[in-house]
C-alpha positions as CSV (number, residue, x, y, z in Angstrom):
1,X,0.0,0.0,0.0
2,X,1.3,3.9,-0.8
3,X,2.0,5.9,2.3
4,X,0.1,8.8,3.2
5,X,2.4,11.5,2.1
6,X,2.4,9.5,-1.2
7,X,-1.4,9.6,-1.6
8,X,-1.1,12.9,0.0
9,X,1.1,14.0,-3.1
10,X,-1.5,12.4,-5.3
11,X,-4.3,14.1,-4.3
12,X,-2.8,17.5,-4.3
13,X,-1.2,16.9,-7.9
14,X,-5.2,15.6,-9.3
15,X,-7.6,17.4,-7.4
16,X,-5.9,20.6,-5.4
17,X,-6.0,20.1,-1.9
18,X,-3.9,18.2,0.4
19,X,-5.9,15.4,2.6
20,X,-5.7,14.8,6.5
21,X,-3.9,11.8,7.4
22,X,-7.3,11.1,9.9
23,X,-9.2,11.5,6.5
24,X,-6.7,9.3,4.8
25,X,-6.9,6.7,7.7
26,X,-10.9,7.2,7.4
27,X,-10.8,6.5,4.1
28,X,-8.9,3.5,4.0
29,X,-11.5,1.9,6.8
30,X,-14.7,2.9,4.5
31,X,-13.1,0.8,1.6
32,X,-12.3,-2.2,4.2
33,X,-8.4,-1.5,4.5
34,X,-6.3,-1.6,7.7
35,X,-5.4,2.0,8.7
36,X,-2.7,2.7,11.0
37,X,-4.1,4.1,14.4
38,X,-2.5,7.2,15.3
39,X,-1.1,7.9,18.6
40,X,-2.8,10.7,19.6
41,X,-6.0,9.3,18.6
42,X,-8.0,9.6,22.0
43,X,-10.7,6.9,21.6
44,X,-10.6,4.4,19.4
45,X,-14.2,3.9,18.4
46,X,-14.8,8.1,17.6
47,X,-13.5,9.7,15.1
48,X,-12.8,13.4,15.4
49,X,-12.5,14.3,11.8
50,X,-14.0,12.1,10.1
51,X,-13.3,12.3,5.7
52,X,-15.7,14.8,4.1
53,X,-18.1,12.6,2.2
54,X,-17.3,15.1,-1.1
55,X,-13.4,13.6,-0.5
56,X,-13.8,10.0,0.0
57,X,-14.1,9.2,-3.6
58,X,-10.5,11.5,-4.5
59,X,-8.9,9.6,-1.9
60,X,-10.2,6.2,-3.5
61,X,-9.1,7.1,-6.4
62,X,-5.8,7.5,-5.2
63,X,-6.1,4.3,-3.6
64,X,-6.7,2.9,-7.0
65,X,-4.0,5.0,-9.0
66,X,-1.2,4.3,-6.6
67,X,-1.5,0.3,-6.5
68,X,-0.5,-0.1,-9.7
69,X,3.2,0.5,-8.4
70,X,3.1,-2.0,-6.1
71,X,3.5,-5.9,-7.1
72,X,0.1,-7.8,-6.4
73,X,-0.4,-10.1,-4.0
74,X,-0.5,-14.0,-5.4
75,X,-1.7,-15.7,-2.1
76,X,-5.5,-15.7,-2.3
77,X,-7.5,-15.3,0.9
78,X,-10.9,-15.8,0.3
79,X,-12.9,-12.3,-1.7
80,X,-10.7,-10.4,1.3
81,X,-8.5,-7.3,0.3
82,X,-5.3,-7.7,0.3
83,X,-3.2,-4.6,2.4
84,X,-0.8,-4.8,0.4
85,X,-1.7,-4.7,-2.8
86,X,-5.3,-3.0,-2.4
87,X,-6.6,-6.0,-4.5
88,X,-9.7,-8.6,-4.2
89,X,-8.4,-11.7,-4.1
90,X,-11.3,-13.0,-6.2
91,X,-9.9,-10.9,-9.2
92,X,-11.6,-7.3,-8.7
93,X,-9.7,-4.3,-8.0
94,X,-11.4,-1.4,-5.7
C-alpha cells in the first residue's frame, strides 16, 4: 500500500488540496483497509474528523491509482483485500 504523504502528493497533484492523514486513515476503513491508528488518537471507536463525504471518492481514487506501483499479491484469501496490494483476491480491484 502507498504511504500517506504518497497519496497525499496524489491528491494534491489531481484534485488541489492536500488530505488529513485522519481523512486518509478514514478512508482506508470505509473501503475495508487496515489503517494505521494514530497515537494521539484519543478513543478508538470516535472519530474526530471524520473524511468529508465530497473527499472520500478522491482519496479512493488514489487508492486505486497508486497500486499499480506496487506488485500484487498471489496468495488468495478468500474475496478479502489484500493490504498490500489493495486487490480482491477473487480478481476485482477497488
Amino acid at each position: 500500500m502507498a504511504t500517506y504523504k504518497e497519496i497525499q502528493e496524489y491528491v494534491q497533484l489531481n484534485f488541489g488540496y492536500k488530505p488529513k492523514t485522519c481523512w486518509i486513515a478514514h478512508a482506508k476503513e470505509i473501503n475495508g483497509l487496515s489503517p494505521m491508528t494514530a497515537t494521539n488518537r484519543k478513543d478508538l471507536n470516535k472519530r474526530e474528523h471524520p473524511c468529508p463525504k465530497e473527499k472520500q471518492e478522491d482519496i479512493k481514487k488514489a487508492f486505486q491509482h497508486l497500486v499499480k506501483s506496487f506488485l500484487f499479491c498471489k496468495k488468495p484469501s478468500g474475496g478479502l483485500i489484500c493490504n498490500t496490494c489493495l486487490t480482491r483476491h477473487d480478481g476485482g480491484l477497488l
